[in-house]
Backbone bond lengths (Angstrom), bond angles and torsions (degrees), N, CA, C in turn:
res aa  C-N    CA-C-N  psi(-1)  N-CA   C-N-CA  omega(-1)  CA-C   N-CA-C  phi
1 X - - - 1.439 - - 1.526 108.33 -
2 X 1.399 111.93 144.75 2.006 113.54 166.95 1.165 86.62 -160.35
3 X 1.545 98.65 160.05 1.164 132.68 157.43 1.846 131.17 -33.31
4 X 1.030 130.43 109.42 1.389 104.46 -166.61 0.933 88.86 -100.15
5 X 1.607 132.64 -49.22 1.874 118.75 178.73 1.269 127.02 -137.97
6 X 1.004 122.41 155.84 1.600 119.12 173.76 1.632 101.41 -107.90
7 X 1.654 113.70 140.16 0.975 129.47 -174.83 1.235 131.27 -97.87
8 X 1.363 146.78 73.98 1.629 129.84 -151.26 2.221 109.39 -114.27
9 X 1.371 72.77 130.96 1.876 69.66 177.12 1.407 96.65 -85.38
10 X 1.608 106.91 152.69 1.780 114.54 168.85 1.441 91.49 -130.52
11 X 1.636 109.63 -176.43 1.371 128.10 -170.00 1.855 83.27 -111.45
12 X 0.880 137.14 -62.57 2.009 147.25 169.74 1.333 107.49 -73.50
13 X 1.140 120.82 104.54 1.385 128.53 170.43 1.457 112.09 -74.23
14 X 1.114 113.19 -54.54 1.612 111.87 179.19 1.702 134.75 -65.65
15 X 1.578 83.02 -34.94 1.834 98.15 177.26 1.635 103.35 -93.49
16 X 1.333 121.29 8.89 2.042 102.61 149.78 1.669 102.77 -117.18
17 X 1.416 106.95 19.55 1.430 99.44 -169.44 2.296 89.64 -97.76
18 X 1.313 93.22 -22.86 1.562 119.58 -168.44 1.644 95.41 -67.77
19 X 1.348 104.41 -57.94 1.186 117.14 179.03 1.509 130.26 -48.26
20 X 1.249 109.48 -54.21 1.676 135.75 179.83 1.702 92.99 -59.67
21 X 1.297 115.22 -48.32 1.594 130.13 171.50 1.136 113.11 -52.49
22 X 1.541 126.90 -37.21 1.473 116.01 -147.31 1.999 93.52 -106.95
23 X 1.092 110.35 -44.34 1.285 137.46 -167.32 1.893 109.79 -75.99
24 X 1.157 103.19 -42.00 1.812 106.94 -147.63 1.609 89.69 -126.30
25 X 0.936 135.03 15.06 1.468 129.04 -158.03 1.643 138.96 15.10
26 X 1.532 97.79 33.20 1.388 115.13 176.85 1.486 111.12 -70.15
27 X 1.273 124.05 170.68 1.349 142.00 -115.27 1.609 115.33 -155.58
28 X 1.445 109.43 58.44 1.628 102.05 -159.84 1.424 117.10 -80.68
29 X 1.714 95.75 152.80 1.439 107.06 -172.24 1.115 130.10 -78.32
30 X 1.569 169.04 -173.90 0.961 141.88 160.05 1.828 120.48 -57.76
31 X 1.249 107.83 179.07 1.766 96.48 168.72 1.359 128.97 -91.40
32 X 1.671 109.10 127.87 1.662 88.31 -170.75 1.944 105.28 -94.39
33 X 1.455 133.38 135.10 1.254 92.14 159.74 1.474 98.95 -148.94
34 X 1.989 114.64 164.17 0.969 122.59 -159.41 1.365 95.45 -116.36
35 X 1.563 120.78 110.07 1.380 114.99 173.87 1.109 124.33 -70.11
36 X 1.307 140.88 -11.97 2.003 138.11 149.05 1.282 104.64 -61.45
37 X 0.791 139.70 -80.65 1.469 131.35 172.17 1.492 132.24 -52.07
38 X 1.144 123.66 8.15 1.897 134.79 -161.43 1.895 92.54 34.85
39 X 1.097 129.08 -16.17 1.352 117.51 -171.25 1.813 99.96 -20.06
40 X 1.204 106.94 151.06 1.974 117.01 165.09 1.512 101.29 -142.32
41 X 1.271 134.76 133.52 1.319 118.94 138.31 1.361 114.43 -147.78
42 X 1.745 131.01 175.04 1.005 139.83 -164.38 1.868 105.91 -155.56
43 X 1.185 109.21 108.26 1.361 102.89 -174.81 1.636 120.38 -90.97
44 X 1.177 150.24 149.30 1.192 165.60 -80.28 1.327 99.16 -165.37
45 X 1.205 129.56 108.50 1.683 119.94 160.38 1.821 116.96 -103.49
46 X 1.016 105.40 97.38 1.639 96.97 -178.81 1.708 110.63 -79.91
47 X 1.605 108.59 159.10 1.545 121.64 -165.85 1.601 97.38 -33.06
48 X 1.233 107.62 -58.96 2.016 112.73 -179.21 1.111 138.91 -72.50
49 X 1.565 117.26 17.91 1.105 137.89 -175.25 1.312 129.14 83.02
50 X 1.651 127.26 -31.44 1.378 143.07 128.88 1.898 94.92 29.07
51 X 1.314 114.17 124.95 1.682 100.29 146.04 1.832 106.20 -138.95
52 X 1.303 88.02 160.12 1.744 109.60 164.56 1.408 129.97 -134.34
53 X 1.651 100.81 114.60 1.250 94.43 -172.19 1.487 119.88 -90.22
54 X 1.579 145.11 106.45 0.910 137.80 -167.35 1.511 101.67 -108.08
55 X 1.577 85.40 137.38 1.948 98.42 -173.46 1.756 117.04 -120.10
56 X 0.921 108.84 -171.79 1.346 113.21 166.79 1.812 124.84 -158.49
57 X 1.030 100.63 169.29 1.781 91.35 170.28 1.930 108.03 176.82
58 X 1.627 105.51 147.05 0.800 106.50 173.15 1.894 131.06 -29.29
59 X 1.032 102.07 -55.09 1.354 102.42 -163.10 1.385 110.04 -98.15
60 X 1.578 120.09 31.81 1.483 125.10 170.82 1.460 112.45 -44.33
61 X 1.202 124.67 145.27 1.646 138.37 167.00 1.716 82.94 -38.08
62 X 1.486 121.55 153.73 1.569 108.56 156.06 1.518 103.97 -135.96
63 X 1.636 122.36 35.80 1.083 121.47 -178.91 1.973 84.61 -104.79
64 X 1.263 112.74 142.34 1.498 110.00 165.55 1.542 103.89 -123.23
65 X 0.962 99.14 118.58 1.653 124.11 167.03 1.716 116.33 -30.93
66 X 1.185 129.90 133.46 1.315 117.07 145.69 1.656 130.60 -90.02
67 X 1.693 116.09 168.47 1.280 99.25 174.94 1.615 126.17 84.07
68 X 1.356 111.03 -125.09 1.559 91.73 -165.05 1.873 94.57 -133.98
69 X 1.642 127.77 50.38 1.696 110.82 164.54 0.916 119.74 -3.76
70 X 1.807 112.15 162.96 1.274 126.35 162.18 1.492 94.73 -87.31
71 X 1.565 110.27 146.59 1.538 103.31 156.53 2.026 84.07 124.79
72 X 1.390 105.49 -149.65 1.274 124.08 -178.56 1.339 100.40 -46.16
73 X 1.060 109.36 128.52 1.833 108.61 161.08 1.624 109.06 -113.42
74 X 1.179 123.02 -57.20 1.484 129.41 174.76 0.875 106.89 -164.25
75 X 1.705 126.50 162.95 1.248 170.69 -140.26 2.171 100.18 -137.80
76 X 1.204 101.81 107.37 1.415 94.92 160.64 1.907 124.73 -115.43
77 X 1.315 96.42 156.28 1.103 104.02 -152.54 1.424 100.14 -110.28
78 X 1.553 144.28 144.46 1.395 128.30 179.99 1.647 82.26 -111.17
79 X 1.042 103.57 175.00 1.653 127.23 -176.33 1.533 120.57 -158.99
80 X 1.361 97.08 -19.71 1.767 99.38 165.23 1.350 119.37 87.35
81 X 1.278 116.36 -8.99 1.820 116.37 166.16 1.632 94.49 -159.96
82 X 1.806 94.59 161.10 1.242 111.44 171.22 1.607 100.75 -51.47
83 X 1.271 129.36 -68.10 1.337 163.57 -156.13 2.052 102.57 -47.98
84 X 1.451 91.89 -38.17 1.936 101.14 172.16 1.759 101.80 -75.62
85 X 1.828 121.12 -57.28 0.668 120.15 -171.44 1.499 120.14 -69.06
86 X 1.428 128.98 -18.49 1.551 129.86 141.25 1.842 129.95 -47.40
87 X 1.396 98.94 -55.73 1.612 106.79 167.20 1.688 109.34 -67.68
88 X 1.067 148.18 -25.80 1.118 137.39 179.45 1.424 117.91 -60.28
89 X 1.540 99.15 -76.86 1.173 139.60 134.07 1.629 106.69 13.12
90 X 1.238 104.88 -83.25 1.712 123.20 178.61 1.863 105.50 -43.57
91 X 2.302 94.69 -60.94 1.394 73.55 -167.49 1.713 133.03 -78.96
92 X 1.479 96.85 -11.77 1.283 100.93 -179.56 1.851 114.73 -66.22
93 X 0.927 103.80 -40.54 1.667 102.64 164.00 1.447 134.73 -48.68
94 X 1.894 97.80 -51.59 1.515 103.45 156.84 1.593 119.51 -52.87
95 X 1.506 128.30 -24.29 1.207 119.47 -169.54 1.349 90.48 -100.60
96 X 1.356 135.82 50.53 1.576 125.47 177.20 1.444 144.01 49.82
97 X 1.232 96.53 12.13 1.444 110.40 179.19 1.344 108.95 -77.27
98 X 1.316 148.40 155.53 1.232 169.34 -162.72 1.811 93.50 -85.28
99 X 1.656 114.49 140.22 1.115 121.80 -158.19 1.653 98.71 -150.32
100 X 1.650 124.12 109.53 1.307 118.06 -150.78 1.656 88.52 -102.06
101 X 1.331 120.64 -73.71 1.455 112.13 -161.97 1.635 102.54 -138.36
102 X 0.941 152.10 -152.82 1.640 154.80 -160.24 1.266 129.26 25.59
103 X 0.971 132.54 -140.62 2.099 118.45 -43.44 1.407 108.24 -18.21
104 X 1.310 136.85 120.78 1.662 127.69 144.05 1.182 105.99 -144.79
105 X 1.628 115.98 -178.73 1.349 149.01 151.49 1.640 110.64 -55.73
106 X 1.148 137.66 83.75 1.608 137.99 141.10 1.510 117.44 -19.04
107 X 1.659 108.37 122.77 2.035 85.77 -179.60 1.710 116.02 -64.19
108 X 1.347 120.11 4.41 1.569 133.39 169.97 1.801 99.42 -86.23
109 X 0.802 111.94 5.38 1.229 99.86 172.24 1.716 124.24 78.53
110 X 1.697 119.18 28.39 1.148 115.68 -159.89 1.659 94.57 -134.69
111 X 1.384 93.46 125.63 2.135 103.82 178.83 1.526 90.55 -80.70
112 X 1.288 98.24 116.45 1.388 112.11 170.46 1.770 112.27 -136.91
113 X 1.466 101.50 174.64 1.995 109.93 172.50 1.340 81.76 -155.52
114 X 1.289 112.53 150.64 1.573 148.13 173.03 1.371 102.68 -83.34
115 X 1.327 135.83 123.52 1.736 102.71 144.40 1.647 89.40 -135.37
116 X 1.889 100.80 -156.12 1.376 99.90 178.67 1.633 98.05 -139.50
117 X 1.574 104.35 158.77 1.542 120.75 175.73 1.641 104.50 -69.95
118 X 1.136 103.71 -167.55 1.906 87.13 173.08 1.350 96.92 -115.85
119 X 1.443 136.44 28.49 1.131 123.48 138.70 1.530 123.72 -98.95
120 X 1.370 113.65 33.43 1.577 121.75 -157.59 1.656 128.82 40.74
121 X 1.375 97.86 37.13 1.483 97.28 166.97 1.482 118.13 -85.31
122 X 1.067 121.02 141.59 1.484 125.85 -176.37 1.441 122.66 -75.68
123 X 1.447 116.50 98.71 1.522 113.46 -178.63 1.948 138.14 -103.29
124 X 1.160 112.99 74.74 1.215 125.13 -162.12 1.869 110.89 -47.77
125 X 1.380 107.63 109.42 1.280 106.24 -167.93 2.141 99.47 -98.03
126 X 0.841 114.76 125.39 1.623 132.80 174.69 0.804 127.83 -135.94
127 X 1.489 107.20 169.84 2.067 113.13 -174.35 1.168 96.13 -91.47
């Protein structure tokens, strides 16, 4: 058994679809959308087959939570060396993205950095 997808609603469909593109080297699908429902989505192919389907729709909740929701917390990402998860890390910050805690050592034992999507989703970058 695996996972075939993870599902995330955004408020910008195109600018975290840009992102996932620019950052993660994912692979977007065309756009699907259902005009009775405003439903939108576009799913994500990363280098390893990995997908994410990020959607949207009129009548999203539009209060966003701070802190730690029930529900999705984050998405982690492997990258394969300390040295990826430093350069990533670096550039996504330089490009203004929101930057929570790392590069470090986890007391579990995991090299990780925090950052955020630009819809404040939490993306755990690791080896």
């Amino acid at each position: 058994m695996r996972i075939e997808h993870v599902g995330l609603f955004v408020r910008d469909l195109e600018k975290t679809v840009e992102f996932y593109e620019t950052f993660f080297e994912a692979k977007a699908s065309e756009k699907y959308h259902n005009p009775v429902t405003t439903f939108s989505s576009r799913f994500l192919t990363f280098p390893d087959g990995a997908r994410l389907e990020v959607g949207t729709r009129d009548d999203l909740n539009k209060h966003h939570e701070d802190g730690y929701p029930l529900g999705y917390m984050h998405i982690a990402m492997s990258l394969g060396s300390k040295e990826r998860v430093n350069e990533l890390t670096k550039r996504i910050s330089d490009a203004g993205f929101k930057h929570l805690s790392g590069p470090r050592v986890t007391g579990d034992g995991y090299y990780e950095s925090v950052i955020c999507d630009p819809e404040g989703n939490q993306i755990e970058l690791t080896i």
